[in-house]
C-alpha positions in Angstrom: 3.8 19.2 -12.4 2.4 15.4 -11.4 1.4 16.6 -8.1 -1.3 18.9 -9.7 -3.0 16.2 -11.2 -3.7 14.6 -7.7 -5.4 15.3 -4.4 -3.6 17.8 -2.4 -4.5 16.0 0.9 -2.3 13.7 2.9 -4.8 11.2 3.4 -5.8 10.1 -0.2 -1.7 10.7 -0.5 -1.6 7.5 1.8 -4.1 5.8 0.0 -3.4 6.2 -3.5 0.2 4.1 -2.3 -0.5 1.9 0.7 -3.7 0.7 -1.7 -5.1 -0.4 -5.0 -6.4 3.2 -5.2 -9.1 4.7 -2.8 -12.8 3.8 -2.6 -15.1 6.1 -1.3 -15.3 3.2 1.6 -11.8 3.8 2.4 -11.5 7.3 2.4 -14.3 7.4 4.7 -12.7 5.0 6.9 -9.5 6.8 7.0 -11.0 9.8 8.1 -12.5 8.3 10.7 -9.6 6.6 11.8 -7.0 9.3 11.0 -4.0 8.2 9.1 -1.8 6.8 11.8 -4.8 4.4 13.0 -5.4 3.4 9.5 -1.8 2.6 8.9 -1.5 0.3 11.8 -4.7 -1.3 11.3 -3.3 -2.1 7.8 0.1 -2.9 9.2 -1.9 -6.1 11.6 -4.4 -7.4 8.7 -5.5 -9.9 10.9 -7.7 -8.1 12.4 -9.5 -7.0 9.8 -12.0 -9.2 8.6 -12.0 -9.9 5.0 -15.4 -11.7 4.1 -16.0 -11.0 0.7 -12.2 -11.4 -0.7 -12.4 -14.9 1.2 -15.5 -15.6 -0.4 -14.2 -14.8 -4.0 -10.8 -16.9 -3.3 -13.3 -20.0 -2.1 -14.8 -20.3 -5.8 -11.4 -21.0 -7.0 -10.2 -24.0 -5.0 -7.0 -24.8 -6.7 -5.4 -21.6 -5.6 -5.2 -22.8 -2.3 -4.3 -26.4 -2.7 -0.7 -27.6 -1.2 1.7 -29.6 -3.4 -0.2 -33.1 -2.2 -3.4 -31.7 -3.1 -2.4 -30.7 -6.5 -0.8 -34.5 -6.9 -4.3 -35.8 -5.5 -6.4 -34.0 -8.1 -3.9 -35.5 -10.7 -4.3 -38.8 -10.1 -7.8 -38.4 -9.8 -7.8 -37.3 -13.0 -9.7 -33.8 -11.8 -6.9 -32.0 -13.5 -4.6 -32.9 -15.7 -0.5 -33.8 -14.6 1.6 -30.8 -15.2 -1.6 -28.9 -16.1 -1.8 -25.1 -15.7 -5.3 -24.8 -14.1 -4.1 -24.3 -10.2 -1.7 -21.8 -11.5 -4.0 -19.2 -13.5 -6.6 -19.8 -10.9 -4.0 -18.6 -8.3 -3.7 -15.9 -10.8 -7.2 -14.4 -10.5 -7.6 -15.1 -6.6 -4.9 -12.3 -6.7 -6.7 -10.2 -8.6 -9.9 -11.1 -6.4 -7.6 -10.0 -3.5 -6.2 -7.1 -4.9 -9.5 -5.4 -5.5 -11.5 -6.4 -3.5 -9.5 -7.1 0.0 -10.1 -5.1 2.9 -6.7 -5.8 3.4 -4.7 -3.3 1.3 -1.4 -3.2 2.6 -1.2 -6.4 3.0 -1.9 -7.2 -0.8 0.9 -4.7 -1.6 3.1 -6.1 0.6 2.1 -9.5 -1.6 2.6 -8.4 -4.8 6.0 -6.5 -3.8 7.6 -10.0 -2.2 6.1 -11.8 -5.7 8.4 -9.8 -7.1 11.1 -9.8 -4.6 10.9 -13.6 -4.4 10.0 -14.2 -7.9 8.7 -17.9 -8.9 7.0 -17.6 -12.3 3.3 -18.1 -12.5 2.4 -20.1 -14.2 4.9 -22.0 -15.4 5.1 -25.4 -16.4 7.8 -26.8 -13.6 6.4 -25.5 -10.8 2.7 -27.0 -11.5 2.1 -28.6 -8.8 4.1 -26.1 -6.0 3.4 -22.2 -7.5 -0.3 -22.0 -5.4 1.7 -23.2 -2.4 4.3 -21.4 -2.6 2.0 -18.0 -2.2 0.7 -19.5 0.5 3.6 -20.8 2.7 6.5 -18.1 1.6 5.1 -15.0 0.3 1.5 -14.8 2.2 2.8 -16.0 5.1 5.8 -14.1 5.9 4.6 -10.7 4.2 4.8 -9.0 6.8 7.0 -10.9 8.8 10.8 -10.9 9.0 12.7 -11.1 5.8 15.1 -13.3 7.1 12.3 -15.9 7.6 10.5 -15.6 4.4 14.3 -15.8 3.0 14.8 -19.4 4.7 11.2 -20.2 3.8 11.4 -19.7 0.2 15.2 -21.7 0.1 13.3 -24.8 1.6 10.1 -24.4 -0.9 9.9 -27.0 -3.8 8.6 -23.8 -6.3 12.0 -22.0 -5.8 13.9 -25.0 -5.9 12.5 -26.0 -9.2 12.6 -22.9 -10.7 16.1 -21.8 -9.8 17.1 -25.2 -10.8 18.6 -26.1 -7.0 16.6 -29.2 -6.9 19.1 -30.8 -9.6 22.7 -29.4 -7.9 24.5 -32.3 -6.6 27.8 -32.0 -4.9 29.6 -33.5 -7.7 28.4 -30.7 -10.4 26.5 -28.0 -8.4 24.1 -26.0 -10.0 24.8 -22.1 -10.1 21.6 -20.8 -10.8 20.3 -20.7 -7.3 23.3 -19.4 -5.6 23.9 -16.1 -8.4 20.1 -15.2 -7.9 20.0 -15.8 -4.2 22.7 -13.1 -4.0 21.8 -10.4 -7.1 18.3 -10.7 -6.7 16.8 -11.9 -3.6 19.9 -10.1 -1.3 23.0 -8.1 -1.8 22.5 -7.2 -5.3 25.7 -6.9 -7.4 28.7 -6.9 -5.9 29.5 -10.5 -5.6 32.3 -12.2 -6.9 31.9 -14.9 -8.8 34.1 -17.3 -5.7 30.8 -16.0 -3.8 28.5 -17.6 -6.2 30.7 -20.9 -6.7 30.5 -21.2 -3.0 26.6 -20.2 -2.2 25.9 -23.2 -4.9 28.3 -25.7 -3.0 26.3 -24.7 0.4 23.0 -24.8 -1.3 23.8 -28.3 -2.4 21.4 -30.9 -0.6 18.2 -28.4 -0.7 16.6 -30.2 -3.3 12.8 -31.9 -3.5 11.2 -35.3 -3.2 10.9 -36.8 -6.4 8.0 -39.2 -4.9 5.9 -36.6 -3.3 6.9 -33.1 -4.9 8.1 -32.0 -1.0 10.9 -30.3 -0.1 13.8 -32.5 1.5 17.1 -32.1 2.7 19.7 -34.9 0.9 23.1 -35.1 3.1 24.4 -37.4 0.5 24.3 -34.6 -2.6 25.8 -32.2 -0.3 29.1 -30.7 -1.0 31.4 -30.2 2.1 34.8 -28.1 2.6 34.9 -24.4 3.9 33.2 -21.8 2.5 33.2 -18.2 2.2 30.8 -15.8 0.7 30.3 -11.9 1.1 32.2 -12.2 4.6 30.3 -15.7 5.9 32.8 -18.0 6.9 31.8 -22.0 7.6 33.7 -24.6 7.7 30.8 -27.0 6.5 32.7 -30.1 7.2 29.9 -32.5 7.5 26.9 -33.5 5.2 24.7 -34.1 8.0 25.0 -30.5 8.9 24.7 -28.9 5.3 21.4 -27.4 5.4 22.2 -25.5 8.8 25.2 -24.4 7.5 22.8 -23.2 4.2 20.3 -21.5 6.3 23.5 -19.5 8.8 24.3 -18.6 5.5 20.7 -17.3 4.7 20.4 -15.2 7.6 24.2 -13.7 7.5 22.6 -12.8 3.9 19.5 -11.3 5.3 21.3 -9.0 7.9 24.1 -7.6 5.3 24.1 -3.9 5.4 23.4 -4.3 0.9 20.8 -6.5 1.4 18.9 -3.7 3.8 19.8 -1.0 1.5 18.7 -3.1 -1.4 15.2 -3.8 0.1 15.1 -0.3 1.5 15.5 1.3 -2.3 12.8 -1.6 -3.5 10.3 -0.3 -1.0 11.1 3.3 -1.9 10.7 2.5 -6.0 7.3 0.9 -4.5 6.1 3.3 -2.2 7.6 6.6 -3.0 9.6 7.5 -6.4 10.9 5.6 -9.0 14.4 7.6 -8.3 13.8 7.5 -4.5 15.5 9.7 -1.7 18.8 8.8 -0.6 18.2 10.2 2.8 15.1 7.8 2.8 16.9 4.7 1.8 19.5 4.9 4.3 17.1 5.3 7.1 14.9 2.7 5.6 18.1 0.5 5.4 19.1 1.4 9.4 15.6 0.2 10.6 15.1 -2.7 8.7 18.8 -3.9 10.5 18.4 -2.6 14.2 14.6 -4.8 13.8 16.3 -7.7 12.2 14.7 -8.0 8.9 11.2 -7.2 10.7 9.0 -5.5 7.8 6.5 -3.9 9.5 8.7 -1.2 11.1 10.1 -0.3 7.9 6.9 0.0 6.4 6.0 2.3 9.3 8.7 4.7 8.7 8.6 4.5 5.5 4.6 6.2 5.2 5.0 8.6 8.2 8.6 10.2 6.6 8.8 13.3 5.1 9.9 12.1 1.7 6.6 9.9 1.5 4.5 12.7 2.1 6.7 14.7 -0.8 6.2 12.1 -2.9 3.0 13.1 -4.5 2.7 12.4 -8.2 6.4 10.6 -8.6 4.7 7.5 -9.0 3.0 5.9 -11.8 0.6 2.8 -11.9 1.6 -0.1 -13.7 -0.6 -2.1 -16.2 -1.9 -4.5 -13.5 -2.5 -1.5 -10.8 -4.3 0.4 -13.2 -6.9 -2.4 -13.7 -7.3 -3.6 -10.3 -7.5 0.2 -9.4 -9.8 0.8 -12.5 -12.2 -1.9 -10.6 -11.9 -0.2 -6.9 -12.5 3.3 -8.2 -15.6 2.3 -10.5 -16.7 0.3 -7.5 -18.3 -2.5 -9.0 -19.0 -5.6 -7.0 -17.9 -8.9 -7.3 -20.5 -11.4 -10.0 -22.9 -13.5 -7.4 -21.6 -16.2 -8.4 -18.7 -18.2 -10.6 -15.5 -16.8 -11.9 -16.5 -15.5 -15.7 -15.4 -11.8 -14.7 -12.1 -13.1 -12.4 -11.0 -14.9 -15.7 -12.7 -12.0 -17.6 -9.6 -9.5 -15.5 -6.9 -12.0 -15.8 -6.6 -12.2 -19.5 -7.3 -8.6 -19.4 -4.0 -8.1 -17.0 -2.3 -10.7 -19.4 -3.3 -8.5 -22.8 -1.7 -5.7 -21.0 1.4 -7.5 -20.6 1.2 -8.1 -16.6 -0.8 -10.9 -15.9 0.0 -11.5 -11.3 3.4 -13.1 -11.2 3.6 -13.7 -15.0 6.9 -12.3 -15.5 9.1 -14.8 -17.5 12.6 -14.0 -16.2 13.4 -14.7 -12.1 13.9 -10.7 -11.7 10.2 -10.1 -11.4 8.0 -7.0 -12.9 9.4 -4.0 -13.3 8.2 -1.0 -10.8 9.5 2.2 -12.7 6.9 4.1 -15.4 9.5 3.9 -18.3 9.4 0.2 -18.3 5.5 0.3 -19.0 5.5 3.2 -21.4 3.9 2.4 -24.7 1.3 3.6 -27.2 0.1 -0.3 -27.6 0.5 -0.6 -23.8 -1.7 3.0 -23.4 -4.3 1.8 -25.8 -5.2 -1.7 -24.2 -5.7 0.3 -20.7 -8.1 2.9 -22.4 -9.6 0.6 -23.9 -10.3 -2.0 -20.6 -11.5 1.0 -19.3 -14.4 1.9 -21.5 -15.0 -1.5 -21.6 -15.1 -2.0 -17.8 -17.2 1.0 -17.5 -19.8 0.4 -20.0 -20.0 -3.4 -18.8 -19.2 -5.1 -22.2 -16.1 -7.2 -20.5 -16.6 -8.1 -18.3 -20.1 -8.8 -18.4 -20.9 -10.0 -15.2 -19.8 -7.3 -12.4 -22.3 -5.8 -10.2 -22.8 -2.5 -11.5 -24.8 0.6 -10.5 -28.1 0.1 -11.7 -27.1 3.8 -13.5 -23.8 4.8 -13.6 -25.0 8.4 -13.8 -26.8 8.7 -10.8 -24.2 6.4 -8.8 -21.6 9.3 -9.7 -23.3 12.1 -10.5 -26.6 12.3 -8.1 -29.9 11.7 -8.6 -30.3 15.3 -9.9 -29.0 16.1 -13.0 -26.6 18.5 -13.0 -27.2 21.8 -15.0 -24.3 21.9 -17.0 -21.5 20.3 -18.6 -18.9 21.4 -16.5 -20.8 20.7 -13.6 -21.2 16.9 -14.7 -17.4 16.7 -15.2 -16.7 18.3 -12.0 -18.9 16.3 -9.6 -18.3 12.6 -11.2 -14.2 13.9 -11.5 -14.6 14.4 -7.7 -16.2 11.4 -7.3 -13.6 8.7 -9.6 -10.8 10.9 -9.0 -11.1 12.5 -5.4 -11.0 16.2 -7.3 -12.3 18.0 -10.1 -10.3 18.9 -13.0 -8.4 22.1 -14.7 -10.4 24.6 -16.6 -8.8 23.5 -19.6 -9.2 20.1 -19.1 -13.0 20.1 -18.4 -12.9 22.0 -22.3 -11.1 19.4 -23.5 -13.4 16.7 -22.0 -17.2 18.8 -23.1 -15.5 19.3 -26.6 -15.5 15.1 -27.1 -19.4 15.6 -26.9 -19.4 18.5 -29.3 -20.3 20.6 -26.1 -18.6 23.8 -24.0 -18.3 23.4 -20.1 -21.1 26.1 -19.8 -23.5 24.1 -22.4 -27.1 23.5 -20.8 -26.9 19.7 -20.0 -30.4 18.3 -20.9 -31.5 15.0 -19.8 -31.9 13.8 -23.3 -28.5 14.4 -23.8 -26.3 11.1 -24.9 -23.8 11.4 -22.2 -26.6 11.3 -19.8 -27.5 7.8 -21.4 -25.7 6.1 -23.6 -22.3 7.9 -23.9 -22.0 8.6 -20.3 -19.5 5.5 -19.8 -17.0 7.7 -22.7 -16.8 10.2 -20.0 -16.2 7.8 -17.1 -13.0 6.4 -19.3 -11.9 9.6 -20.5 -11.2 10.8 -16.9 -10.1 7.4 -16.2 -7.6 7.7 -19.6 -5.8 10.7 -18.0 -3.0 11.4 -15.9 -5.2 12.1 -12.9 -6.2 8.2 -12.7 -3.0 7.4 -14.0 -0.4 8.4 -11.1 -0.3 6.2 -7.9 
């Protein structure tokens, strides 16, 4: 079974989901804490300080710039118009987060909304709006109420653009918006398509500034008359009063009993099982509506039910989790200085076909192991592994002055088995089966009861090929 490829206890349970994967660090601080303290320290990140994920983030200033700051650094000519540079450098501050946040949570809670919420990064309309976008919809309301983020993201240039809404005018409304609004960002199917014609005539008016990139609201592209979509009524008689008639229609949207059942199964395909528990979901779905779209009580049943603590080895990390988790579980440090190995990770996550918030189409990444299951797919993460361990790409991490001692202790162990066991409880949080440490001693010609000499290539050169090869298998591989 998956489960018996994992930890047995309930703490590294927790973290193995509600993180990148566990650090040494972290486990150390959960059992300190205990798991209900961690969870709610998670659950208010800020309080936790996050100095060195701040610090990484401050080396790439484009991530953060708004939508005028972007426009400034065009006409200054420090980038170029409709150039991609703020976008891929928002890309590796969220890989800078991911791995290296204190955190954790939150930057699940991130990703998951990127998805939810899905604006394409980068892409070439949304130049100058993507990095703001993250940082006025998706980081601020991550683990706010949905209902807000919702509203946020409807008056945000980056999903106006990229939904097309910016260019609906009463006179020919644009659908795109409106259908996406309801399959993917609430209800799900289910709609008619009256519901989507009418959603695009209210979302007429939400459009941006051509002058400054903003967001504005324009009474005179507005299309009035009476509307009705998935029981919201509004007689939307004037222009003037279009975009609170959109937003009633937002939060009507937010509270509907499919659009908490919807986010409830999302957070259980996150969090639990890619086929999650019905039993779950409709609890899930209960608290998310008696707390009006507030996240953070969802979020708090969700990790103390019994389904979650079930759950063990149902989940499966996708390309871009395996990486960041790769980097967490190695734990390397961040390069002094510059951004070679940020940009080293990114094209890594792109070469494995999930780059952060790359995804093409508005649905966003898929969170389901069949979607990433591939013997291409399979060989790029072995092979970022070995690579990552042995420091050849990227070049410029902080490693262990010797990996050996850093896993293994600074006296040799006596045999092969014993150095699989004690570095697989170190990268992995358990040793491994009988069979398995056979398997792993026969790569280097070896038995798990072979003398282990310290002239010995895996206690030199080769001993990166065994920090991959436990890193290759299904012990690494399950969230």
């Amino acid at each position: 079974m998956p489960s018996d490829f994992l930890p047995a206890d309930a703490l590294s349970h927790l973290l193995r989901r509600a993180t990148y994967g566990p650090t040494p660090a972290s486990l150390a601080e959960a059992r300190r804490l205990g798991a209900s303290a961690w969870l709610e320290r998670q659950l208010a990140p800020a309080s936790i300080g996050d100095k060195t994920a701040e610090g990484l983030v401050a080396r790439l200033p484009l991530s953060a710039l708004t939508v005028d700051g972007v426009r400034a650094k065009a006409r200054s000519g420090t980038i170029r118009q409709y150039g991609w540079e703020p976008m891929y450098q928002l890309g590796a501050a969220t890989l800078a987060r991911a791995i290296w946040s204190e955190r954790q949570l939150f930057e699940t809670m991130v990703e998951f909304w990127s998805n939810h919420l899905h604006v394409a990064n980068p892409a070439g309309d949304v130049w100058e709006s993507r990095p703001d976008y993250d940082r006025r919809v998706i980081r601020a309301y991550a683990l706010g109420r949905f209902s807000d983020m919702l509203k946020a993201s409807a008056r945000h240039p980056a999903m106006l653009t990229y939904l097309d809404n910016r260019f609906s005018t009463r006179q020919a409304p644009n659908e795109n918006y409106g259908r996406e609004l309801l399959e993917l960002h609430t209800v799900g199917l289910g709609y008619t398509e009256s519901d989507v014609r009418n959603a695009a005539r209210l979302l007429t008016g939400l459009t941006v500034n051509w002058d400054t990139g903003a967001y504005r609201y324009d009474a005179a592209r507005h299309a009035t008359g009476a509307v009705k979509v998935m029981g919201f009524r509004h007689a939307n008689k004037s222009a003037a009063g279009g975009q609170t008639a959109a937003m009633a229609l937002l939060d009507h949207l937010a509270l509907h009993p499919a659009t908490a059942r919807r986010i409830a199964t999302k957070l259980c395909v996150r969090f639990v099982a890619d086929d999650p528990p019905a039993s779950l979901v409709t609890r899930l779905a209960k608290v998310y509506l008696d707390k009006r779209t507030a996240i953070v009580p969802v979020l708090r049943a969700l990790f103390t039910s019994p389904e979650f603590a079930a759950s063990v080895g149902a989940k499966t990390r996708t390309p871009y989790e395996d990486l960041v988790a790769t980097v967490r579980t190695l734990g390397f440090g961040p390069e002094p200085s510059g951004t070679q190995a940020l940009t080293a990770l990114y094209w890594i996550s792109d070469s494995a076909g999930q780059a952060p918030m790359a995804w093409a189409p508005p649905n966003g990444y898929p969170d389901v192991a069949s979607a990433w299951a591939s013997p291409s797919g399979q060989v790029i993460r072995w092979n970022a592994h070995l690579s990552i361990a042995a420091g050849w790409y990227p070049t410029t991490l902080q490693r262990p002055g010797s990996l050996l001692r850093a896993y293994a202790g600074s006296t040799l162990p006596a045999t092969y088995g014993a150095l699989i066991d004690v570095v697989a409880n170190r990268l992995l949080g358990r040793g491994v089966a009988p069979e398995h440490s056979a398997a792993l001693a026969g790569f280097f010609g070896k038995t798990p009861e072979s003398r282990l000499k310290p002239r010995d290539a895996v206690a030199d050169w080769q001993f990166p090929y065994l920090v991959a090869l436990l890193l290759n298998s299904p012990y690494f591989a399950l969230r």
